[in-house]
LUMZA-197161 format. One line per 10 residues: number of its first residue (from 0); for each residue y, x, z of N, C-alpha, C, O. Coordinates in Angstrom, 1 decimal, always signed. Each point is the difference from the previous one (the first is absolute). Example, Ala and Ser with C-alpha at 12.3 -4.5 7.8 and 13.67 -1.06 7.14 Angstrom:
# residues 2
0) -5.7/+13.2/+7.8/+1.2/-0.9/+0.0/+1.2/+0.9/+0.0/+0.0/+1.0/+0.7 ~ +1.1/-1.4/-1.4/+1.1/+0.9/+0.0/+1.1/-0.8/+0.8/+1.1/+0.5/+0.1;
//
This chain:
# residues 176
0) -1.2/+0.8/+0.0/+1.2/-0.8/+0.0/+1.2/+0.9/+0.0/+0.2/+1.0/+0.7 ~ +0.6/-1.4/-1.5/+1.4/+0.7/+0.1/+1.4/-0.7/+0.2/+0.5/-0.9/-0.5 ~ -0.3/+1.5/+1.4/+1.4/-0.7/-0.2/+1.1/+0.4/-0.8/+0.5/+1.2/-0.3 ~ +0.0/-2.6/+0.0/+1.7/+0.3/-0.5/+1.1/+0.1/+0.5/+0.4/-0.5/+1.1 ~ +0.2/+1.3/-2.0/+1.5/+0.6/+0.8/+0.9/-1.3/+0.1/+0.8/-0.1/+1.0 ~ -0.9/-0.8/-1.9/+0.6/-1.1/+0.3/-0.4/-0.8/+1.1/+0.9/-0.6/+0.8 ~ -2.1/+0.6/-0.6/-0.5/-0.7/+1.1/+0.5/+0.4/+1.8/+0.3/-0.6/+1.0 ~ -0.2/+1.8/-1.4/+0.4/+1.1/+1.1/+1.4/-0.4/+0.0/+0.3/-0.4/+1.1 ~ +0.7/+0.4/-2.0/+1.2/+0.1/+0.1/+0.5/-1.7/+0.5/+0.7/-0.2/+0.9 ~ -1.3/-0.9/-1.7/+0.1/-1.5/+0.8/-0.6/+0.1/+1.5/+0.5/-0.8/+0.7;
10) -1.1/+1.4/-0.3/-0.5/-0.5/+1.4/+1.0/+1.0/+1.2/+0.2/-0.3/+1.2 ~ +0.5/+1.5/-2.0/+0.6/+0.5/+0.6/+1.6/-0.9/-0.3/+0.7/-0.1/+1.0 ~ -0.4/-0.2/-1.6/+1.0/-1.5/-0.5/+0.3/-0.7/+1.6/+0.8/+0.0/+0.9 ~ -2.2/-0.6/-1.3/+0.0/-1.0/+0.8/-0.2/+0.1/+1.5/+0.0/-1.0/+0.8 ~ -0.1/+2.3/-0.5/+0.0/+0.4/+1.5/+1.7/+0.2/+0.3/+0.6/-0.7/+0.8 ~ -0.2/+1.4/-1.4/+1.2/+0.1/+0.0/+1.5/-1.2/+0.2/+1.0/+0.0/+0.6 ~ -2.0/-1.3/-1.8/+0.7/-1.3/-0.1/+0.0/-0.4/+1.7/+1.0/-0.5/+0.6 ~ -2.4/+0.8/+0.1/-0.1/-0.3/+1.0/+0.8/+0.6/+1.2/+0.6/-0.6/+0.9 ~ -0.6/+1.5/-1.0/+0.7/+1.1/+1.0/+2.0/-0.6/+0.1/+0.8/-0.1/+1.0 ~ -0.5/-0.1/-2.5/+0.9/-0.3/+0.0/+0.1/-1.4/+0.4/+1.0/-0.1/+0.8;
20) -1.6/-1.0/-0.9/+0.3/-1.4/+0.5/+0.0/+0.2/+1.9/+0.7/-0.6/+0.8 ~ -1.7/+1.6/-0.5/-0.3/-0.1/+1.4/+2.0/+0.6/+0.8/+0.6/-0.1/+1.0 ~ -0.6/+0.5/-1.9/+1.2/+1.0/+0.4/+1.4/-1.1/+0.3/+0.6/-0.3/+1.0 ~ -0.5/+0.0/-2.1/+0.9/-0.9/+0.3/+0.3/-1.4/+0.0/+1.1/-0.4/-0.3 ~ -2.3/-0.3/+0.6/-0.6/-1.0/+1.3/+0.1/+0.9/+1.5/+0.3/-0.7/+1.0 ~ -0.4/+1.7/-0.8/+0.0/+0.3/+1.5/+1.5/+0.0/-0.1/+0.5/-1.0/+0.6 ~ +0.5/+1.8/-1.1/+1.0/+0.0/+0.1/+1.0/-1.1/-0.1/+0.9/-0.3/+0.8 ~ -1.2/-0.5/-2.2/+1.0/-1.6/+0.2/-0.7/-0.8/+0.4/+0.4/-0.5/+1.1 ~ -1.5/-0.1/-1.5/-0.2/-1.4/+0.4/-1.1/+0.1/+1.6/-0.4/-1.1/+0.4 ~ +0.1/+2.2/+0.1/-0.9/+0.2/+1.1/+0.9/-0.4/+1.2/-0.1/-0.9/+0.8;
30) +1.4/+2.4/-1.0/+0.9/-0.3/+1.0/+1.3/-1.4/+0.0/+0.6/-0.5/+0.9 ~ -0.7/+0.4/-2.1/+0.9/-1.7/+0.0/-0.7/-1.1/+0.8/+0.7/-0.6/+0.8 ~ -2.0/+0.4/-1.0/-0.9/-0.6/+0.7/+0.2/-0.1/+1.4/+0.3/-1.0/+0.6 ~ -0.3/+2.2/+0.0/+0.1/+0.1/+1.5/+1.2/-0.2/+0.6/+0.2/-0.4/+1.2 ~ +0.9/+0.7/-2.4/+1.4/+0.0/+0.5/-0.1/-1.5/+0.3/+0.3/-0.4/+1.1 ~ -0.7/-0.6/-2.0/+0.2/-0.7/-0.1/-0.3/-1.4/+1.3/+0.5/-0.9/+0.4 ~ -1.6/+1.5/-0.2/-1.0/-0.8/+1.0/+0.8/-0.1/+1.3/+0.9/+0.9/+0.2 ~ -1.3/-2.2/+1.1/+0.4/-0.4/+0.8/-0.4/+1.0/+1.3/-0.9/+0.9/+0.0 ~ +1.7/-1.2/+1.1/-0.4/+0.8/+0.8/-0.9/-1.1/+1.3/-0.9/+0.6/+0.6 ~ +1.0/-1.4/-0.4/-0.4/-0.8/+0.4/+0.6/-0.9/+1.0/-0.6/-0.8/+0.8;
40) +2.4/+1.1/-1.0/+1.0/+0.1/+0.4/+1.1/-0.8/-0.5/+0.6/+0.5/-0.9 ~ -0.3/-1.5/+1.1/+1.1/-0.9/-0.8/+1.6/+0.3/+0.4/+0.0/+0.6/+1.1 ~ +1.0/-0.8/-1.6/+1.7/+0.1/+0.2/-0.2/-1.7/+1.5/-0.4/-1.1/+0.2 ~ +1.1/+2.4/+0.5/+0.0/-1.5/+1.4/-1.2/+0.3/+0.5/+0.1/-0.6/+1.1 ~ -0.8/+0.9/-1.2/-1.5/+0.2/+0.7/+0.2/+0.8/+1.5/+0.8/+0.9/+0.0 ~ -1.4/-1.3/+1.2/+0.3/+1.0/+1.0/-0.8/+0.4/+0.2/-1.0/-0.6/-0.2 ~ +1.0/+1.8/+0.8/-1.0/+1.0/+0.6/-0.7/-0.5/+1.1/+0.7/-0.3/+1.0 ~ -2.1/-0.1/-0.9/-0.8/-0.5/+0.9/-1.0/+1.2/+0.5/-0.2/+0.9/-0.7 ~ -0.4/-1.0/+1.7/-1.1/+0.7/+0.4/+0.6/+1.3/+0.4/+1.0/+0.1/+0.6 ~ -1.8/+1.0/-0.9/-0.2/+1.9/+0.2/+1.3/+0.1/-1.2/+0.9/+0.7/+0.2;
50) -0.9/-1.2/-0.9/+1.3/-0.1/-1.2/+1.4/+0.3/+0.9/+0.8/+0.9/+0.1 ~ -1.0/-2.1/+0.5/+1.5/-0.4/+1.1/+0.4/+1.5/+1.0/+1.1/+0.1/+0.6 ~ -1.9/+0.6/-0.5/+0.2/+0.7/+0.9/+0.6/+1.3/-0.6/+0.8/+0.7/+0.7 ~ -1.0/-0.3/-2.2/+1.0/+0.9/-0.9/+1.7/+0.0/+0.9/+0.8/-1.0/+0.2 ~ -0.4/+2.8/+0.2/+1.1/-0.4/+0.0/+1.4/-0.6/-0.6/+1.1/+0.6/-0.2 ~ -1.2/-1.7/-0.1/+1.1/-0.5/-0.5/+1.4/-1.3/+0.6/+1.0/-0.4/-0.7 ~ -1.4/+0.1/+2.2/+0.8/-0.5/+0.4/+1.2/+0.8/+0.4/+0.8/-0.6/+0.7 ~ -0.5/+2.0/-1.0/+1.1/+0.6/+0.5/+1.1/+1.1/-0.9/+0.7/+1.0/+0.3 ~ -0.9/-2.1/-1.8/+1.0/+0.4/-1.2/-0.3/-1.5/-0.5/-0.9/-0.8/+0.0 ~ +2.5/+0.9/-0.6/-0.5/-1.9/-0.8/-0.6/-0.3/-1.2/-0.2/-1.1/-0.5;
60) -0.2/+2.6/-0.1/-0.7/+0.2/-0.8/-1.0/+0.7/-0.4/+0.7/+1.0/-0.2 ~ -1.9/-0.8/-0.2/-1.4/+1.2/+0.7/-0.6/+0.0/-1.5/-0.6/-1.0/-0.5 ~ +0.7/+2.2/-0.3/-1.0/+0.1/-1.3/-1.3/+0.4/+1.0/+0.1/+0.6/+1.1 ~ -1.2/-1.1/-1.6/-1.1/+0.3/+0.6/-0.7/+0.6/-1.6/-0.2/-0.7/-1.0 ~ -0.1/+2.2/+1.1/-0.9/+0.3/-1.1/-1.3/+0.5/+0.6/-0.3/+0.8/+0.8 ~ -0.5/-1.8/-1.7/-1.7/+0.5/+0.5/-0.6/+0.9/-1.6/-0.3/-0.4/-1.1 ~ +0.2/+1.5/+1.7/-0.5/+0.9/-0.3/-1.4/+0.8/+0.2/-0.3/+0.2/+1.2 ~ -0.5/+0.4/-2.1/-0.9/+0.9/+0.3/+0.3/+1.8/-0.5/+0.6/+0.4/-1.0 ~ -1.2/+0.2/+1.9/+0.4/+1.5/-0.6/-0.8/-0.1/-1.5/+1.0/+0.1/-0.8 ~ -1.9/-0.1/+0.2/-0.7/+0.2/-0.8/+0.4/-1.3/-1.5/-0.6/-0.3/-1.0;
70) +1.6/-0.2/+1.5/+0.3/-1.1/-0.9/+0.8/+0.5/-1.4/+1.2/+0.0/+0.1 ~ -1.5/+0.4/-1.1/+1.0/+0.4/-1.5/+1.4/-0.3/+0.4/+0.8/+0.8/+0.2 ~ -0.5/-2.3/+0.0/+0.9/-0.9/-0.6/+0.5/+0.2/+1.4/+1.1/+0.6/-0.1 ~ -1.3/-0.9/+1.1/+0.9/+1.1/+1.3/+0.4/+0.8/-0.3/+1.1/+0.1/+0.5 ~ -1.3/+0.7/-1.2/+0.3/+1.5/+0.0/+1.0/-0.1/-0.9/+1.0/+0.7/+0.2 ~ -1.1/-1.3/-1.1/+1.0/-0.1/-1.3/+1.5/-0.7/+0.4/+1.1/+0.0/-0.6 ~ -1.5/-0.6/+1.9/+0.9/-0.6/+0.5/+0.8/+0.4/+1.0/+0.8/-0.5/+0.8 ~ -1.1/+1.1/-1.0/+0.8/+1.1/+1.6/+1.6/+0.2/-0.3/+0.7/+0.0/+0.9 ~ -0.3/+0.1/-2.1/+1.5/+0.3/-0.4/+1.0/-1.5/+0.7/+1.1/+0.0/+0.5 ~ -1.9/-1.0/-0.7/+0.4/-1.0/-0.1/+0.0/-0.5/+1.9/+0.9/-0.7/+0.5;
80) -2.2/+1.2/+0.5/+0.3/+0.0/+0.9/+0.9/+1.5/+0.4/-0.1/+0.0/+1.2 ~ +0.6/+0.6/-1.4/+0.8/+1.1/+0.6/+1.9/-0.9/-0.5/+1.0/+0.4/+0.5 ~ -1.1/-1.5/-1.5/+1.2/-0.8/-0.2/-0.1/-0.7/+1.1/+1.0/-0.1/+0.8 ~ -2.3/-0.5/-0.4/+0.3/-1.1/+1.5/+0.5/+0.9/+0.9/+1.1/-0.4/+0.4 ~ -1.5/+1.3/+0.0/+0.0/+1.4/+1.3/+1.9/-0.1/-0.1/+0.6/-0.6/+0.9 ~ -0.1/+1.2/-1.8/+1.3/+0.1/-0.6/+0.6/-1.5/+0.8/+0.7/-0.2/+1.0 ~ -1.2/-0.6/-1.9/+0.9/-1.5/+0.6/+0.2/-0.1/+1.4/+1.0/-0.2/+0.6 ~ -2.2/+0.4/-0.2/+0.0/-0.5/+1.7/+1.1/+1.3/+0.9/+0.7/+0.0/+1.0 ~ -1.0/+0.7/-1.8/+1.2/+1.1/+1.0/+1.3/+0.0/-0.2/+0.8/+0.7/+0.6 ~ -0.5/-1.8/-1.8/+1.2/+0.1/-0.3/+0.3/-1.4/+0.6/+1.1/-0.4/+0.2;
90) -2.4/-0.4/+0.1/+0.5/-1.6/+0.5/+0.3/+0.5/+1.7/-0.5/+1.0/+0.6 ~ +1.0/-1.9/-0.1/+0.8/-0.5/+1.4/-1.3/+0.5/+1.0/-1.0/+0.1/-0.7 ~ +0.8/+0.1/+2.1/-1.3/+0.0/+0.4/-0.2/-1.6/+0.7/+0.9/-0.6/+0.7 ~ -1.7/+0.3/-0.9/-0.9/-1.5/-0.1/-0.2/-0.7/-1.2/-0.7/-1.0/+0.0 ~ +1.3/+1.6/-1.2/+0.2/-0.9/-1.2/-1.6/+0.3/-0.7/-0.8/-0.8/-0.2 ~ +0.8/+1.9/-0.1/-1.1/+0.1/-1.2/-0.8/+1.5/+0.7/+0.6/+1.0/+0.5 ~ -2.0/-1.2/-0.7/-1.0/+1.1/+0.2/-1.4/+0.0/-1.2/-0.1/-1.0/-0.8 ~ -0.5/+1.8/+0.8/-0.9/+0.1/-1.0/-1.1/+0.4/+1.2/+0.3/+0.8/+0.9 ~ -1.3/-1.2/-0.9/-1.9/-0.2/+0.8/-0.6/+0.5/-0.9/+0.0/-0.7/-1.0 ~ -0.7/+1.9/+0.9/-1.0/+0.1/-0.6/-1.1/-0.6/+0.7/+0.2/+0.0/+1.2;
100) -1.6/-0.6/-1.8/-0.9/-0.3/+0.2/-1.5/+0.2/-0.6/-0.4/-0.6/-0.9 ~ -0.5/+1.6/+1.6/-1.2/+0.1/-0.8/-1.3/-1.2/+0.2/-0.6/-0.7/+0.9 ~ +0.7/+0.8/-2.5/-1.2/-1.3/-0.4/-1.6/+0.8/+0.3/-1.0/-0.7/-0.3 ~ +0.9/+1.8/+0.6/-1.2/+0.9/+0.8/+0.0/-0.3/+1.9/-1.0/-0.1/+0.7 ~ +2.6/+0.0/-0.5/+0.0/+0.4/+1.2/+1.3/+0.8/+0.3/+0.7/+0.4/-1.0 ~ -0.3/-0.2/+2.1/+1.6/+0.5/+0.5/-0.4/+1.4/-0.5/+0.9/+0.6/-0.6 ~ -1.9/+0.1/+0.6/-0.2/+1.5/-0.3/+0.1/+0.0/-1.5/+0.3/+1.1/-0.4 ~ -0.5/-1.9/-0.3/+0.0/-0.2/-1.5/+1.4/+0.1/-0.3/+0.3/+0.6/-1.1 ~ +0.8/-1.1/+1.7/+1.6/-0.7/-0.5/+0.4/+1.9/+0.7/+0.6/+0.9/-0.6 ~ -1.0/-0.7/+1.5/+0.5/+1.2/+0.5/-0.6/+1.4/-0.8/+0.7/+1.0/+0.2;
110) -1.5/-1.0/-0.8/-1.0/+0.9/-1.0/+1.1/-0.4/-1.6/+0.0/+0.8/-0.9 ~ +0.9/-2.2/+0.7/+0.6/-0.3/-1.0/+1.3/+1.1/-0.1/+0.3/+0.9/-0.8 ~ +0.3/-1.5/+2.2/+0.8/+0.4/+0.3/+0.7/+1.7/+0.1/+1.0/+0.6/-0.4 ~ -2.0/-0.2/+0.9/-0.1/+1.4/+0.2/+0.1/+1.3/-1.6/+0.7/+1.0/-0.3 ~ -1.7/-1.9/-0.2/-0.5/-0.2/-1.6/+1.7/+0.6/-1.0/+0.5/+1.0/-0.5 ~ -0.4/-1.9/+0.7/+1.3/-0.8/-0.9/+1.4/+0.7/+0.6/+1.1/+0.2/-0.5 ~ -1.6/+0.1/+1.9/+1.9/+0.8/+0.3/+0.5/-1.0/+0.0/+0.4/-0.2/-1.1 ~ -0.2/-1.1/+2.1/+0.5/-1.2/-0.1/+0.6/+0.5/+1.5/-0.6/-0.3/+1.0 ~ +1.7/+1.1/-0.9/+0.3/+0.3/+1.3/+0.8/-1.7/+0.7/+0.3/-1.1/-0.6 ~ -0.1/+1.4/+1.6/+0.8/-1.0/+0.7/-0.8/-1.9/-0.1/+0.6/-1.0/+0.4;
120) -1.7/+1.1/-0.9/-0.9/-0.8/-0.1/-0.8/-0.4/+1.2/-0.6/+0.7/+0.8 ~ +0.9/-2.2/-0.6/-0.7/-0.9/+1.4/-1.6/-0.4/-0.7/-0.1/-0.5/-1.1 ~ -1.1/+1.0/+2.1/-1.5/-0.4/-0.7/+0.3/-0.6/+1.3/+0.6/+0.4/+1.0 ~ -1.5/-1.8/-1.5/-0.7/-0.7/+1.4/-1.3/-0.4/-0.4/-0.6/+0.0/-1.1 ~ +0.1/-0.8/+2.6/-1.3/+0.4/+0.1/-0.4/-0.9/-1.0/+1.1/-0.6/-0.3 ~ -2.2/+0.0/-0.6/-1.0/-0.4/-0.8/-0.6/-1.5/+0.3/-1.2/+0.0/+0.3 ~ +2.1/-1.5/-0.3/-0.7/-0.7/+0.8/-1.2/-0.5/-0.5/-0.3/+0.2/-1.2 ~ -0.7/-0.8/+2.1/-1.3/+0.2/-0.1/-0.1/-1.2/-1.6/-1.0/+0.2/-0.7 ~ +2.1/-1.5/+0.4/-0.4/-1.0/-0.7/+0.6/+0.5/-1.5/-0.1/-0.8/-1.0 ~ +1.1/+2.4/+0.8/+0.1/+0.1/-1.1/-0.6/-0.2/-1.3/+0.7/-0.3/-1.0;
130) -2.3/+0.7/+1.1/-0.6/-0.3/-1.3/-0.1/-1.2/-0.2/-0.3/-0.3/-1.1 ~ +0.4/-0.7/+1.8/+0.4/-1.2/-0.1/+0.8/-1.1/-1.1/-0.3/-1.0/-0.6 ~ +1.2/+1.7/+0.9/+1.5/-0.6/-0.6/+0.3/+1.1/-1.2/+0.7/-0.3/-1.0 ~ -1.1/+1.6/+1.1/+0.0/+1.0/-1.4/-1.1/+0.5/+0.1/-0.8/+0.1/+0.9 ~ +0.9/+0.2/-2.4/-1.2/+0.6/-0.8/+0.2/+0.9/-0.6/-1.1/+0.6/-0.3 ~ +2.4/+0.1/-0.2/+0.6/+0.9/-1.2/+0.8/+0.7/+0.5/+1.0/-0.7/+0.5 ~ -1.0/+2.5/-0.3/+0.9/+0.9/+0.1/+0.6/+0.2/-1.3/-0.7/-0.1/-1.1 ~ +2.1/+0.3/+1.3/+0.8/-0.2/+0.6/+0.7/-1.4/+0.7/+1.0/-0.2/-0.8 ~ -0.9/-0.3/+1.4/+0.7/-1.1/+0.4/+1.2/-0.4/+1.3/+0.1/+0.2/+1.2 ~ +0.5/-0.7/-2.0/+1.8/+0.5/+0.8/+0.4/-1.5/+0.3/+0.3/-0.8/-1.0;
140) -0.3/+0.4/+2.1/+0.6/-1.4/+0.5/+1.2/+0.4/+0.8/+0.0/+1.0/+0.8 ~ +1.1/-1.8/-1.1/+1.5/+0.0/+0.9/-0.2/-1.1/+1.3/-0.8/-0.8/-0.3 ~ +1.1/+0.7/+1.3/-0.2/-0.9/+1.1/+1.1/-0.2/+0.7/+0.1/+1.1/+0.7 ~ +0.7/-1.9/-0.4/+1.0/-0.1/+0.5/-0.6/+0.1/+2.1/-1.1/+0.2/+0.5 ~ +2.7/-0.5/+0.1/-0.2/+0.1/+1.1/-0.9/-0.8/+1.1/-0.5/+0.3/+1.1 ~ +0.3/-1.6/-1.9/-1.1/-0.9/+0.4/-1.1/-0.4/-0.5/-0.6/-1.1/+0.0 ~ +0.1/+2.5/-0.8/-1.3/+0.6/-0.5/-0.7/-1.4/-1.1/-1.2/-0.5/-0.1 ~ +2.5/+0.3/-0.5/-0.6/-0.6/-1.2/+0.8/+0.7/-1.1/+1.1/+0.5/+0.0 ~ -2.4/-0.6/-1.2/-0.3/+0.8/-1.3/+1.4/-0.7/-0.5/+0.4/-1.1/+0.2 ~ +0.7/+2.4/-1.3/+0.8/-0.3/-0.4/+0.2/+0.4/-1.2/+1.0/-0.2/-0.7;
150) -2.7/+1.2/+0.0/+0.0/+0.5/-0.7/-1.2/+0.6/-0.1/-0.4/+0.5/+1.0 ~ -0.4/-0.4/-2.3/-1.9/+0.5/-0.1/+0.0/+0.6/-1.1/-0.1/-0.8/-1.0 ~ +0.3/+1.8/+0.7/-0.7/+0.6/-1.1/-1.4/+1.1/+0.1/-0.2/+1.0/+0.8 ~ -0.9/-1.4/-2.0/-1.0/+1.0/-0.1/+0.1/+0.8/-0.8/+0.7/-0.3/-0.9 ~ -1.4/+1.6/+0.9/-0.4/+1.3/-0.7/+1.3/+0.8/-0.5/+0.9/-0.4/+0.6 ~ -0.7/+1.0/-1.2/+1.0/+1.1/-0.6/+1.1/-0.9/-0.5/-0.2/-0.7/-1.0 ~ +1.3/+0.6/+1.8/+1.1/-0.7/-0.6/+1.0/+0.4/-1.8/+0.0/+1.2/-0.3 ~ +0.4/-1.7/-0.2/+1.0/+0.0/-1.3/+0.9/+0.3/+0.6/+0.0/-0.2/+1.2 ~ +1.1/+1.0/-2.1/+1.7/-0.3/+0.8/+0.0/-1.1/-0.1/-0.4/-0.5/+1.0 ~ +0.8/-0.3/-1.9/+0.0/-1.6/+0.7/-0.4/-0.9/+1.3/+0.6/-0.9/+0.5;
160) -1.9/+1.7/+0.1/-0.3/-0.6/+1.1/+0.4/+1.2/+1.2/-0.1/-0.2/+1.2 ~ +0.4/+1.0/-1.5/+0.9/+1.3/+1.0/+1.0/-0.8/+0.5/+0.1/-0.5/+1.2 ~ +0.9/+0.2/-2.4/+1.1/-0.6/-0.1/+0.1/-0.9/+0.6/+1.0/-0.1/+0.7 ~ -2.3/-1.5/-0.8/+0.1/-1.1/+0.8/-0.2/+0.6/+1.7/+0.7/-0.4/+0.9 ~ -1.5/+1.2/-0.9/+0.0/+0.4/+1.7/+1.1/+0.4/+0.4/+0.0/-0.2/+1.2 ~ +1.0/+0.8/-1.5/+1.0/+0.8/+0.2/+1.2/-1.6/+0.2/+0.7/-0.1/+0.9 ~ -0.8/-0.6/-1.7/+0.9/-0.9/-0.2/-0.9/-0.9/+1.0/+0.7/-1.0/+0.2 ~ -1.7/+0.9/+0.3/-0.5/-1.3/+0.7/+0.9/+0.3/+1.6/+0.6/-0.8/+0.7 ~ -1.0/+2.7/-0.3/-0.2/+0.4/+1.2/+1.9/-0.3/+0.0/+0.5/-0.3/+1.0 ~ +0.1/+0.4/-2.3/+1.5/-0.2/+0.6/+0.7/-1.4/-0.2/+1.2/+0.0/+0.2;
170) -1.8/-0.9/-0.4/+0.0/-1.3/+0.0/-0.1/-0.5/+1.1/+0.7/-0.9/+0.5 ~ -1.9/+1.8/+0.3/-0.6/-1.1/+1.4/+1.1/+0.7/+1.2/+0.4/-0.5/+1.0 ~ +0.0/+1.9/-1.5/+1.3/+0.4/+1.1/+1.3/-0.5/-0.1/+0.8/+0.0/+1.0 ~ -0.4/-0.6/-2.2/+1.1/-0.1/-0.1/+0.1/-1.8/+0.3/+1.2/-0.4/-0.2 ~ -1.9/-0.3/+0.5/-0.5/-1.3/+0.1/-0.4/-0.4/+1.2/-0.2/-1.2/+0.3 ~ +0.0/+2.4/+0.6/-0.3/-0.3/+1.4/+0.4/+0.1/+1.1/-0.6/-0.4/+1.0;
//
């Protein structure tokens, strides 16, 4: 039996066809997907349970990011949490703080943290009903003073949705 060069050169084609669809499906429509999806968390929703206990009754407004060390799209995101880091030091003290949170565990957000050079960063502890209510690192909820949801985004944000966080967190200060 012999083979052909043509034969050889279509199957190497078509490996390739494949390599490339996998590529960018992981890149747009994998991570749109995730961006996209719910956190389990509605606008007005309050914090119940091991949830409620997140420090957030003592700024009137609290990004909570749940993070894993080992997460891509954490990581990719880091520019964009070192902008929250920025805001909160430039906001009033009680107005706005940024929580990291690990979706492994408090050693997970602090293994992020450390990671990433996210100086001046609050990790707290991991409540026990997180996987609960999320499923997807990255995920960044705003919570006002009476620990209801004022804002939910999942996975690697757009500038567009940087932008809405940025405009949500100064909405709920300038409003309260």
């Amino acid at each position: 039996m012999t083979v052909r060069w043509d034969t050889i050169a279509n199957v190497a084609t078509t490996m390739m066809c494949v390599v490339v669809i996998y590529a960018v499906s992981d890149r747009l429509i994998f991570s749109k997907s995730i961006k996209t999806g719910a956190t389990g968390y509605r606008i007005g929703q309050q914090l119940t349970g091991s949830m409620a206990e997140l420090p957030v009754d003592n700024s009137r407004v609290t990004a909570i990011v749940v993070v894993t060390s080992s997460c891509r799209y954490c990581s990719e995101s880091t520019s964009f949490y070192r902008e929250l880091l920025a805001l909160e030091s430039q906001a009033r003290p009680g107005d706005f703080k940024t929580v990291f949170v690990g979706f492994m565990g408090s050693e997970d957000a602090e293994a992020f943290v450390t990671k990433n050079d996210l100086q001046g960063s609050s990790v707290a502890p991991t409540p026990k009903e997180l996987r609960v209510h999320i499923d997807a690192t990255p995920t960044l909820l705003l919570v006002d003073e009476d620990k209801r949801i004022v804002g939910s985004w999942v996975g690697k944000l757009t500038e567009d949705d940087e932008k809405d966080v940025v405009s949500t967190v100064n909405a709920v200060l300038k409003y309260r």
